[in-house]
Backbone as CSV, one residue per row, in Angstrom:
resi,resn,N_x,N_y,N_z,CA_x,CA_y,CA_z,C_x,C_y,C_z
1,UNK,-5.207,5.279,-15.440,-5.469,3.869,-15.284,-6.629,3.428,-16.168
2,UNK,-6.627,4.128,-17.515,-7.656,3.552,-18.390,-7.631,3.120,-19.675
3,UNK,-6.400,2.404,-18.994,-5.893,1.610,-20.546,-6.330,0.587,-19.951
4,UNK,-6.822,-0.509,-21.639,-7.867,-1.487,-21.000,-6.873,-2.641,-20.469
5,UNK,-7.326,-3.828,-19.747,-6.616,-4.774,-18.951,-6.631,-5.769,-20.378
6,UNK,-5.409,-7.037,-20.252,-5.481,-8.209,-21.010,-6.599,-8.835,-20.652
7,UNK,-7.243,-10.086,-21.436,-8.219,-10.584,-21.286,-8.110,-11.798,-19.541
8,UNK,-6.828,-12.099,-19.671,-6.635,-12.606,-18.650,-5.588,-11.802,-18.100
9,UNK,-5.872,-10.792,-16.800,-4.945,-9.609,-16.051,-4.062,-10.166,-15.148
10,UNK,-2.985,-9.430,-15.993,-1.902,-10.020,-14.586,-1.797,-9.082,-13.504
11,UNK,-0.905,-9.460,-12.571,-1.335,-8.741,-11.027,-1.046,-7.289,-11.533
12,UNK,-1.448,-6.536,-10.493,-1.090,-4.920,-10.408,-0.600,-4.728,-9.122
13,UNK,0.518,-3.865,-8.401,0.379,-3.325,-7.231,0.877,-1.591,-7.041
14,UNK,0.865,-0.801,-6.304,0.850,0.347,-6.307,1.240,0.450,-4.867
15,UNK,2.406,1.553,-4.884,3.177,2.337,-3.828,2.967,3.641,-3.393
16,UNK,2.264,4.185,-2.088,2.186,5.503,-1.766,2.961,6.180,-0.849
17,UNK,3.407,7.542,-1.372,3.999,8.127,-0.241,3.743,9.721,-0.313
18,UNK,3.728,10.024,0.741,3.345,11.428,1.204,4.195,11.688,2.441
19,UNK,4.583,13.300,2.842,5.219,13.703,3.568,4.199,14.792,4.384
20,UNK,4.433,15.045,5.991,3.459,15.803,6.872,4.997,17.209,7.511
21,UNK,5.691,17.308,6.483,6.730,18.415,7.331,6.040,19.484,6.730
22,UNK,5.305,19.716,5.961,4.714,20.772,5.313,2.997,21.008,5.419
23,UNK,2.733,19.623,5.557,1.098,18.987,5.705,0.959,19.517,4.269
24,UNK,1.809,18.843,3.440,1.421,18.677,2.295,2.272,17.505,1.221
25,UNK,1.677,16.646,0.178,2.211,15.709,-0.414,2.698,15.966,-0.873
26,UNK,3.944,15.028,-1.102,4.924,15.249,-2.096,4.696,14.378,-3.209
27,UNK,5.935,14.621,-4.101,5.287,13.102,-5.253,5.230,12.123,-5.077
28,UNK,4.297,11.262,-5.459,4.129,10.142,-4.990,4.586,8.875,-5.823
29,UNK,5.229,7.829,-5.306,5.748,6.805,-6.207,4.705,6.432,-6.990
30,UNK,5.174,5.916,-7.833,4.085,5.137,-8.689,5.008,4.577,-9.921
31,UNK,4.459,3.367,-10.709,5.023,2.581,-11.379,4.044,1.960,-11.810
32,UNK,3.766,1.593,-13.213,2.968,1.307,-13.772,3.648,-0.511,-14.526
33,UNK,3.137,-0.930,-14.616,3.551,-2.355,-15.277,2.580,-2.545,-16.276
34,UNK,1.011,-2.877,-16.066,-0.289,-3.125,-17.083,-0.704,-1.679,-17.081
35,UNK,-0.762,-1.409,-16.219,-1.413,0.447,-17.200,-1.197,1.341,-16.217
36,UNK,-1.076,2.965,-17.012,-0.794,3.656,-16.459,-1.532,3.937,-15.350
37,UNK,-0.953,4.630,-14.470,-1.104,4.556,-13.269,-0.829,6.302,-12.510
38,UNK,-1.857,7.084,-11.241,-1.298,8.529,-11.440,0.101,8.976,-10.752
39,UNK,0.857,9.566,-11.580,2.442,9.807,-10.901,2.172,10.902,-10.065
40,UNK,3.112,11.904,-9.888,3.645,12.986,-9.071,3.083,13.680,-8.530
41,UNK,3.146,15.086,-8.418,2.373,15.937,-7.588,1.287,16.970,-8.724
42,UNK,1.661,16.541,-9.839,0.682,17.069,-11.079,-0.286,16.352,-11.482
43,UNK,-0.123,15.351,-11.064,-1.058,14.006,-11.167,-1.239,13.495,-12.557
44,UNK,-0.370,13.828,-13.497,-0.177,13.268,-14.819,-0.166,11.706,-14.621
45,UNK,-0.651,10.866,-15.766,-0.161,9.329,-15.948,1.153,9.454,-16.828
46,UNK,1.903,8.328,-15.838,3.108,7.644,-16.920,2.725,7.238,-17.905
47,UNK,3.487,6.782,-19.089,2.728,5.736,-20.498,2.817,4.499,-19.542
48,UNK,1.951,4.198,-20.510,1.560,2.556,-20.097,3.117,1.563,-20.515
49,UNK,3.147,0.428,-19.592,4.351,-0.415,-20.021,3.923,-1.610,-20.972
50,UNK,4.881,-1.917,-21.755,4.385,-3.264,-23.115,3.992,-4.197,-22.251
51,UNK,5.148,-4.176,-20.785,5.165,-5.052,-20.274,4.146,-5.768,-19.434
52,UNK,3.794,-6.765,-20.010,2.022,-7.522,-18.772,2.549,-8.195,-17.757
53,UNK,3.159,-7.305,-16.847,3.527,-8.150,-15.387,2.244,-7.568,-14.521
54,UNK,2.107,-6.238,-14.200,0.973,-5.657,-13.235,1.653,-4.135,-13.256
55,UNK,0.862,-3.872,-12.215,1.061,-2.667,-11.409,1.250,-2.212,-10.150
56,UNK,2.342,-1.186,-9.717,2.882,-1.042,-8.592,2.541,0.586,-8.562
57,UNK,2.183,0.619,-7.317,1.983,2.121,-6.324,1.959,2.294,-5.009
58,UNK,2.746,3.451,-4.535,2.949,3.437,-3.428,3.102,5.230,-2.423
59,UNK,2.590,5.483,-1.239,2.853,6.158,-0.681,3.212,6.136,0.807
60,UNK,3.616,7.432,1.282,4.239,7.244,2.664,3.805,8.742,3.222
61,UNK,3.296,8.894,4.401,3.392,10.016,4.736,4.497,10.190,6.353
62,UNK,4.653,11.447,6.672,5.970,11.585,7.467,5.862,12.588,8.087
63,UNK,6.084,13.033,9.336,6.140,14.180,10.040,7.755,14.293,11.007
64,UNK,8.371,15.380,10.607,10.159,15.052,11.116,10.007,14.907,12.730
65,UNK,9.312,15.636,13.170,8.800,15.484,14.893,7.241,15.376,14.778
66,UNK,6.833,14.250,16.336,5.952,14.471,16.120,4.452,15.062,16.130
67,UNK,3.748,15.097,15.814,2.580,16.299,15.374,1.733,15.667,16.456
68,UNK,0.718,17.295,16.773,-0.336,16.967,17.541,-1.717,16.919,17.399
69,UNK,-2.058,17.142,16.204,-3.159,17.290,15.280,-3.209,16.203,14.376
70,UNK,-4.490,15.999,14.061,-4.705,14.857,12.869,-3.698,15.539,11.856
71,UNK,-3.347,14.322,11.100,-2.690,13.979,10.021,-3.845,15.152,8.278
72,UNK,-2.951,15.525,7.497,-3.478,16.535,6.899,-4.176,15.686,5.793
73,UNK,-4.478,14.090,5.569,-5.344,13.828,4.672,-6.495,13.045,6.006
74,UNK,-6.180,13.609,6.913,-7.380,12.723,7.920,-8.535,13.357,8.939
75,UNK,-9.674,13.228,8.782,-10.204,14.438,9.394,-10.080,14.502,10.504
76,UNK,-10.418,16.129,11.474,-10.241,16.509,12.703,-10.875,14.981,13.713
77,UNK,-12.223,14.725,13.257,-12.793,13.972,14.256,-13.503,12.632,12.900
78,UNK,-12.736,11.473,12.945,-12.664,10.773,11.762,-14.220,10.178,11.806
79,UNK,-14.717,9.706,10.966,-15.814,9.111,10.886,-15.552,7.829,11.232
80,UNK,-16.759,7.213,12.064,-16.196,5.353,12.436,-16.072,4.599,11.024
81,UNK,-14.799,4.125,11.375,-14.282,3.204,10.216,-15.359,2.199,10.053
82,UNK,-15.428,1.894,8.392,-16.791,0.824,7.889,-16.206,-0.240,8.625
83,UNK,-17.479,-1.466,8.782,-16.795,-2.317,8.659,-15.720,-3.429,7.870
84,UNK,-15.106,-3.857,8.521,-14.182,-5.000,7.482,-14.535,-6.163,7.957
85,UNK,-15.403,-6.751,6.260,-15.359,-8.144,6.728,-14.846,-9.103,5.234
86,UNK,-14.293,-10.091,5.510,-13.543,-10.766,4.061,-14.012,-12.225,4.417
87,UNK,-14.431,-12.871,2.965,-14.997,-14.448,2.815,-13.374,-15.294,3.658
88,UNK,-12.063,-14.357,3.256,-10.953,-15.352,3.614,-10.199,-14.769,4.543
89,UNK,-10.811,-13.625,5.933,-10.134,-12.926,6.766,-8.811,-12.276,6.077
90,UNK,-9.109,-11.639,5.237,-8.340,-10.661,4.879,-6.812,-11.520,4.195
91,UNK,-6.790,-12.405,3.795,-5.637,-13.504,3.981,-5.637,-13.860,2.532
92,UNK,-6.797,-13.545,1.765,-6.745,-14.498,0.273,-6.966,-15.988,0.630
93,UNK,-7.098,-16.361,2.019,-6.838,-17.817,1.848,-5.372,-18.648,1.831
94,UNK,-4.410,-17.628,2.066,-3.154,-18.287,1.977,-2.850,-18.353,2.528
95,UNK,-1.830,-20.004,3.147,-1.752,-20.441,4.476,-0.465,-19.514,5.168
96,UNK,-0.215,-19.508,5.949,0.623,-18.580,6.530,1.181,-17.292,5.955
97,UNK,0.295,-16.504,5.705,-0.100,-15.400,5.057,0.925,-14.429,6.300
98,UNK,0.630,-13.979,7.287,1.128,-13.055,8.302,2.442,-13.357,8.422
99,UNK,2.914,-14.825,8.779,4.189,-14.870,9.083,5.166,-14.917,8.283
100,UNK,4.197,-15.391,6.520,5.287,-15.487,5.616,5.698,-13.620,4.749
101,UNK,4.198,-13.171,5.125,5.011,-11.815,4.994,5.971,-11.127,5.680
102,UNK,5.582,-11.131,6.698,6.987,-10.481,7.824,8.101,-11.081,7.539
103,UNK,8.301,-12.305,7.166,9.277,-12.716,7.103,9.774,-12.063,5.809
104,UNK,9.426,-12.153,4.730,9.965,-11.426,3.243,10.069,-10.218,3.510
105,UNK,9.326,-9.292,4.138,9.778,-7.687,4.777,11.089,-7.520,5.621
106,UNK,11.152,-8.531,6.535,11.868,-8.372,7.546,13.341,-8.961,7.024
107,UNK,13.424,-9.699,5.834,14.511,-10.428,5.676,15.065,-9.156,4.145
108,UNK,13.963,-8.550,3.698,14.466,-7.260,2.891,15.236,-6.426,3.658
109,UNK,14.743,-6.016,4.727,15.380,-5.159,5.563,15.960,-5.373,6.349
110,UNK,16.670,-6.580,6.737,17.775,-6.710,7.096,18.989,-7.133,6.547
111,UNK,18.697,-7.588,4.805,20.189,-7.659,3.941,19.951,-6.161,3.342
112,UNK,19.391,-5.145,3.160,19.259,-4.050,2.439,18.776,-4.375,1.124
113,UNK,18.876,-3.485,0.074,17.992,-3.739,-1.241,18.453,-2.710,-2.001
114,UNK,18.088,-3.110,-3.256,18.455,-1.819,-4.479,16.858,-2.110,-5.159
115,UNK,16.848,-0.552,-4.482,15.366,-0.380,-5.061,16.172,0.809,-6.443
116,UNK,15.815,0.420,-7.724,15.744,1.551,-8.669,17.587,1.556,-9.323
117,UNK,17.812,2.679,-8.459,19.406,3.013,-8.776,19.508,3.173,-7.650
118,UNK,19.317,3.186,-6.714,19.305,3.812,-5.195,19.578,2.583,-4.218
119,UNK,20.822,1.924,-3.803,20.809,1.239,-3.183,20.990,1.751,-1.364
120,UNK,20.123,0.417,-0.954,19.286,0.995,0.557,20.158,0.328,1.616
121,UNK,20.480,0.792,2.741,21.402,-0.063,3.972,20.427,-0.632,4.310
122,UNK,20.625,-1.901,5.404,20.263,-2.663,6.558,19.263,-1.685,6.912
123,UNK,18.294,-2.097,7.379,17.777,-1.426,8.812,16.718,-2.219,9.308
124,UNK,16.079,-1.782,10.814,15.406,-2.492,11.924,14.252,-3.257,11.039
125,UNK,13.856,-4.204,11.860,12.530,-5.554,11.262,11.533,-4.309,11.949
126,UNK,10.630,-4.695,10.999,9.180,-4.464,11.789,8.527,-4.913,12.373
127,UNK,7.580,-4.983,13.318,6.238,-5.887,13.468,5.082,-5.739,13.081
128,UNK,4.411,-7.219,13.188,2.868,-7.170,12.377,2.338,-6.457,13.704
129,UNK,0.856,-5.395,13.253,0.469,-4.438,14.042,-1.065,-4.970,13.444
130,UNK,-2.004,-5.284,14.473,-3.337,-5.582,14.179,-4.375,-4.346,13.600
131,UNK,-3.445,-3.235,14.632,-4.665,-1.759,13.993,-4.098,-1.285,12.876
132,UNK,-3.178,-1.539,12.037,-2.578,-1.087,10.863,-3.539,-2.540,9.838
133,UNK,-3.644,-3.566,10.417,-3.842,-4.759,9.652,-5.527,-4.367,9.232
134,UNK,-6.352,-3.532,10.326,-7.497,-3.151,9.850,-7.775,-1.906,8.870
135,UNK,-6.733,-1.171,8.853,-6.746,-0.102,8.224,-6.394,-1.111,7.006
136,UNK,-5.652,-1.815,6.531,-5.121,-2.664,5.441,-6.188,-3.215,4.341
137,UNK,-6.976,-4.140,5.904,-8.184,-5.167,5.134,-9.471,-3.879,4.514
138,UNK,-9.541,-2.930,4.691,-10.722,-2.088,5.013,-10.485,-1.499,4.042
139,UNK,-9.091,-0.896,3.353,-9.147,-0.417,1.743,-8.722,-1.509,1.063
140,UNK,-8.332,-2.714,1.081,-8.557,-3.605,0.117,-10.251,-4.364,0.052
141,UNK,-10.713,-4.368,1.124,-12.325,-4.387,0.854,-13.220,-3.451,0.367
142,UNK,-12.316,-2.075,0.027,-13.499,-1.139,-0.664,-13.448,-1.552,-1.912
143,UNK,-11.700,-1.576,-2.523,-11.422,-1.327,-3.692,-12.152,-2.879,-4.085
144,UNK,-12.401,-3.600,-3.463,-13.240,-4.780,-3.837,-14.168,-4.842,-3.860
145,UNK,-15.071,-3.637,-2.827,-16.451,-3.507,-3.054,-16.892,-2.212,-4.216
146,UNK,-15.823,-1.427,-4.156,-16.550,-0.613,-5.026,-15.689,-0.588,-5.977
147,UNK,-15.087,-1.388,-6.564,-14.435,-1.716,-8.119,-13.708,-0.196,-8.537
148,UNK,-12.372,-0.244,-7.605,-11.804,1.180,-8.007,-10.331,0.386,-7.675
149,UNK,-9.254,1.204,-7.640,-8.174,0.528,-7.419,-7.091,2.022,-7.215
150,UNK,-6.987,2.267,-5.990,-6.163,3.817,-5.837,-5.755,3.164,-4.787
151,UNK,-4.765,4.842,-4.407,-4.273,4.917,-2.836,-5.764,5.649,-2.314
152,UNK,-6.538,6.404,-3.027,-7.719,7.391,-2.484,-8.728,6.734,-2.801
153,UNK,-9.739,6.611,-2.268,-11.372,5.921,-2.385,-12.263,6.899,-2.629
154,UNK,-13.133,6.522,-3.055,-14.136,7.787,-4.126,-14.280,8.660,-3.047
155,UNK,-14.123,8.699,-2.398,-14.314,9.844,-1.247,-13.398,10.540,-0.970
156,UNK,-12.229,10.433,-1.611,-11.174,11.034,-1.443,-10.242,10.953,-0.302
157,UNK,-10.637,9.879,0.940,-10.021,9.502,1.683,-8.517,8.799,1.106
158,UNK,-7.424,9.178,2.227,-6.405,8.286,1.880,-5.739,7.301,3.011
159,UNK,-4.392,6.748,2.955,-4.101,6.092,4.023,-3.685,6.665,5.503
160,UNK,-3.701,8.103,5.413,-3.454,8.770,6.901,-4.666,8.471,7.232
161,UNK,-5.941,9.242,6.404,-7.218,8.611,6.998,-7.473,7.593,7.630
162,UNK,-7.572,6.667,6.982,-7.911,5.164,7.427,-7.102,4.806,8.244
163,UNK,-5.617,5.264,8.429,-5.112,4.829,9.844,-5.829,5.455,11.206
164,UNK,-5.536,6.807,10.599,-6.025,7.388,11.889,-7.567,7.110,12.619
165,UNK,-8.301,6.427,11.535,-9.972,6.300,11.803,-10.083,4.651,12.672
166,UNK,-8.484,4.117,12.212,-8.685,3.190,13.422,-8.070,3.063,14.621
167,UNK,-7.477,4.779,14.701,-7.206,4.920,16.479,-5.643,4.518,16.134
168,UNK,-5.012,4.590,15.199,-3.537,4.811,15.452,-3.205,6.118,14.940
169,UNK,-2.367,6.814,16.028,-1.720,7.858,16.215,0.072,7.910,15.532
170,UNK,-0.441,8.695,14.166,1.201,7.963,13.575,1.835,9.448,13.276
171,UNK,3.395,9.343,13.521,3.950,9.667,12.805,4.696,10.053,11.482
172,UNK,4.870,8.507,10.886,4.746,8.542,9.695,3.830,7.286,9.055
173,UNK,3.741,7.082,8.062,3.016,6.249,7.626,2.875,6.301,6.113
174,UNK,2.906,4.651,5.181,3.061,4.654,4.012,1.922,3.626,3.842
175,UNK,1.891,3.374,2.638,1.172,2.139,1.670,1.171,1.698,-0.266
176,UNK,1.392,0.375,0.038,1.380,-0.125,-1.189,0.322,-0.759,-1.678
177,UNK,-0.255,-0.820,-2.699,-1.405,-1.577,-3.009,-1.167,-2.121,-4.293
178,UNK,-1.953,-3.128,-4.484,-1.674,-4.609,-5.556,-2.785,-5.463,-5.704
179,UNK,-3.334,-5.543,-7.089,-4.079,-6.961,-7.458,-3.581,-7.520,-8.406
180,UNK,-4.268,-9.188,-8.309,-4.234,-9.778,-9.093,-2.854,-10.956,-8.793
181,UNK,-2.495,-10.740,-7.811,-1.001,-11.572,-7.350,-1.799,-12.739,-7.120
182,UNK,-1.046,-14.106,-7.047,-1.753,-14.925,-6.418,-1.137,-15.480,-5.230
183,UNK,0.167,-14.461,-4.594,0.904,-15.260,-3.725,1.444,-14.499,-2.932
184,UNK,2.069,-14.641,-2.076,2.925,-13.769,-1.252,4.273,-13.669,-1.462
185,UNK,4.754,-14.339,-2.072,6.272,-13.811,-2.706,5.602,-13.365,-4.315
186,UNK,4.835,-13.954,-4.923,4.616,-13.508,-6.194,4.697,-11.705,-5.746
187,UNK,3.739,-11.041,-4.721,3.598,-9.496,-4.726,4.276,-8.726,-4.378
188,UNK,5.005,-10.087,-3.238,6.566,-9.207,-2.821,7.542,-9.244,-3.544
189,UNK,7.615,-10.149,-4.273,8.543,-9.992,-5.795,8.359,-8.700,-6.311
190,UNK,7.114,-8.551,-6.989,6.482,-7.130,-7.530,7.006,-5.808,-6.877
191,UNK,6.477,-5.435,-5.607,6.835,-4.485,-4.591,8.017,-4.622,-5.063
192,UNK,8.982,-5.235,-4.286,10.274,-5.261,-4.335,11.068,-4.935,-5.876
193,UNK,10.651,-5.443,-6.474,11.320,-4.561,-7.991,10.554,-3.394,-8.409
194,UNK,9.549,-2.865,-7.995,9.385,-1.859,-7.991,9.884,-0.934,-7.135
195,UNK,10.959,0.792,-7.441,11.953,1.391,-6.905,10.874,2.095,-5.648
196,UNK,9.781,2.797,-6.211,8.940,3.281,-5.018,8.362,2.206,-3.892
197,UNK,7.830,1.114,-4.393,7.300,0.374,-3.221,8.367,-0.775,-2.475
198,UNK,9.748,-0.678,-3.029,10.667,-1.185,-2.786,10.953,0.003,-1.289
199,UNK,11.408,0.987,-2.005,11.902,2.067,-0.996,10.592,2.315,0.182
200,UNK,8.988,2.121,0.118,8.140,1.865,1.386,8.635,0.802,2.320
201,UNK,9.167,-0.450,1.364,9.551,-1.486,2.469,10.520,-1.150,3.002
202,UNK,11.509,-0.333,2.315,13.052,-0.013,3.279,12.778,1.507,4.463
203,UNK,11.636,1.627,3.981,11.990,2.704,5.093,12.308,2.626,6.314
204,UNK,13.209,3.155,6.837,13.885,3.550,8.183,13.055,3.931,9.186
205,UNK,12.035,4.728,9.039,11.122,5.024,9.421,9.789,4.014,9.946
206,UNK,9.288,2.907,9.418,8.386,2.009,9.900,8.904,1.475,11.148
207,UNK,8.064,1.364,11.640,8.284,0.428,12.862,6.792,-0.508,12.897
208,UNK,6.289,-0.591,12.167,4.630,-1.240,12.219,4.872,-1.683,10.701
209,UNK,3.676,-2.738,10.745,3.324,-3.409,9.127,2.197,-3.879,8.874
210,UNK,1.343,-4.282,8.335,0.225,-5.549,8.094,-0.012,-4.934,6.674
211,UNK,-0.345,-6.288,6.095,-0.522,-6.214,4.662,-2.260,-7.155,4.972
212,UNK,-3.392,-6.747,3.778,-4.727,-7.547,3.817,-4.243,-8.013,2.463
213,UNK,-5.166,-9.046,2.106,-5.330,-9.651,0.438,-7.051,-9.468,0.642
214,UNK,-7.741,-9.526,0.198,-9.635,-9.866,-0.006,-9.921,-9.949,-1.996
215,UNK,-10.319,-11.222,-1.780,-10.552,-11.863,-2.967,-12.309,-11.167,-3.211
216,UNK,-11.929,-11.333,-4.720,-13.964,-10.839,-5.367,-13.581,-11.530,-6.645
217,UNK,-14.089,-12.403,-5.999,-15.063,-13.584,-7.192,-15.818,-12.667,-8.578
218,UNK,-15.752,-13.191,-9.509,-16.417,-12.315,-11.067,-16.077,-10.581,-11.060
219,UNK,-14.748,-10.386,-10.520,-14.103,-8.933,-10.327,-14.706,-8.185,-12.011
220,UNK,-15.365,-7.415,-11.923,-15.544,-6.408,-13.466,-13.858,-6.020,-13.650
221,UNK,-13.947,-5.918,-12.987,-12.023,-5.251,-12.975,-10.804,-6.139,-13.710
222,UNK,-11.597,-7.423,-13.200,-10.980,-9.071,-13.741,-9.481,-9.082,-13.234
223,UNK,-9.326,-8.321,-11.727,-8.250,-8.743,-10.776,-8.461,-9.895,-10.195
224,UNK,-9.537,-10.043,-9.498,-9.997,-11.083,-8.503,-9.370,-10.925,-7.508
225,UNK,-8.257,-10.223,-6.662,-7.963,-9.615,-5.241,-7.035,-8.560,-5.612
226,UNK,-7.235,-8.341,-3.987,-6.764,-6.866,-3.997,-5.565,-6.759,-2.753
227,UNK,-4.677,-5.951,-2.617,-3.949,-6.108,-1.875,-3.371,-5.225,-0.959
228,UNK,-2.958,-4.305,0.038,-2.832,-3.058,1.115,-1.884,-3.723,1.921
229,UNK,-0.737,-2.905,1.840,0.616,-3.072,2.858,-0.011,-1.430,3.292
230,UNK,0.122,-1.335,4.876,0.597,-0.343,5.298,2.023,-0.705,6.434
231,UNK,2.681,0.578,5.873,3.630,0.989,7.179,3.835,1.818,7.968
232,UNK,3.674,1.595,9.234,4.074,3.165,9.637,4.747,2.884,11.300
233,UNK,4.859,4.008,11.931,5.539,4.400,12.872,4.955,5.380,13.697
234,UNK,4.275,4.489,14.806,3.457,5.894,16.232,4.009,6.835,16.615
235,UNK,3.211,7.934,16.648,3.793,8.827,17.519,4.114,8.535,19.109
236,UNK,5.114,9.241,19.925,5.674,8.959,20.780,4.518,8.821,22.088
C-alpha cells in the first residue's frame, strides 16, 4: 500500500477474511483499485490498478462448531477496548446511515449476487448489532487516529480481537474496510463489485452487521473517512 495516492484520492475499501477450523488464516481477500493492497497468506502485494476508483479489503474468520476459547487473533483475557468517540457518531454525518445500510445488505442478500465469477444464492437478512457497531466505530477511529489503513492496527490486533474485546462471543466473524467514499451506496457499490468483500456480504454465515464511517478533517492520508463493516455470527 505504498504506491502514492492521486492528488485528489478516490475512495478505498478493503475485505477480510480468516478461518478458526485450524486457528489459523487463510488467504485473505483483498482487491486493490488505487494501490496495492496485502493479498494472501504470503502477504505479497497485488500490482497496483490504472484504475482510480479506490480500494477494497476484506476478511472473515470462522469456526465449523463452536469454540470455547478466545478466537486465535484475540487475546486470552482482552485488554479494555479504547474508547470510541466520533465528531459525527460514527455515521460520517449521513442521514439515515444504519437503516440505509441494512437495507443495501439485506436487499443483496436476499436477490443473491455475483461476486467475481462465483455467483451467490439468496440467503437470510441480517441485523444491525450495537456490540459489533462498537467494534466497527473503534477501528475506523484508529485508522483515523493513527493514519494507517489495514484489517491489523500497529499492534497487530485484528477483527476477532476487537470483537471479542467488546464482549461478543463469535463464531464466525468477517470485515471490510473503506475510505474516502462519500456515501452509502457509493461504498456499497464498491464492496459489492468487489468479489472478496462482495462474498463477506453474502455470507451464509452472518447473522450480525454494523458498519462505522469517522471522518478526519486534513487526513495526511488525504482519505478524509474511514470505513468498518463487521459481520459475524455468536456463538450458541
Amino acid at each position: 500500500m505504498n504506491t502514492p495516492f492521486p492528488k485528489q484520492p478516490a475512495p478505498v475499501c478493503f475485505p477480510f477474511v480468516t478461518r478458526l477450523a485450524s486457528r489459523a488464516a487463510v488467504p485473505l481477500a483483498c482487491l486493490a483499485l488505487l494501490s496495492a493492497c496485502g493479498g494472501g497468506g504470503g502477504g505479497s502485494d497485488p500490482p497496483a490498478s490504472a484504475t482510480p476508483v479506490g480500494q477494497t479489503s476484506g476478511t472473515v474468520s470462522q469456526a465449523p462448531t463452536p469454540v470455547a476459547s478466545a478466537p486465535a487473533n484475540a487475546a486470552s483475557s482482552p485488554a479494555a477496548a479504547p474508547p470510541v468517540t466520533s465528531a459525527s457518531g460514527g455515521t460520517c454525518s449521513l442521514p439515515g446511515f444504519e437503516q440505509a445500510l441494512l437495507a443495501r445488505i439485506n436487499a443483496a442478500r436476499a436477490s443473491g449476487a455475483t461476486c467475481g465469477t462465483q455467483s451467490l444464492p439468496p440467503t437470510g437478512a441480517v441485523q444491525w448489532n450495537t456490540t459489533l457497531f462498537k467494534a466497527a466505530l473503534g477501528h475506523s477511529q484508529d485508522m483515523a487516529d493513527r493514519s494507517f489503513f489495514d484489517h491489523r492496527n500497529p499492534d497487530g490486533n485484528g477483527v476477532g480481537f476487537r470483537v471479542t474485546a467488546q464482549g461478543y462471543r463469535w463464531a464466525f466473524v468477517g470485515e471490510n474496510i473503506a475510505a474516502g467514499y462519500p456515501s452509502v451506496d457509493a461504498v456499497m457499490n464498491g464492496w459489492l463489485a468487489s468479489p472478496g468483500h462482495c462474498e463477506n456480504i453474502m455470507n451464509r454465515n452472518a447473522a450480525d452487521v454494523a458498519v462505522a464511517c469517522v471522518v478526519k478533517p486534513n487526513d495526511p492520508q488525504r482519505y478524509g473517512n474511514y470505513w468498518t463493516m463487521v459481520l459475524a455470527k455468536p456463538q450458541p
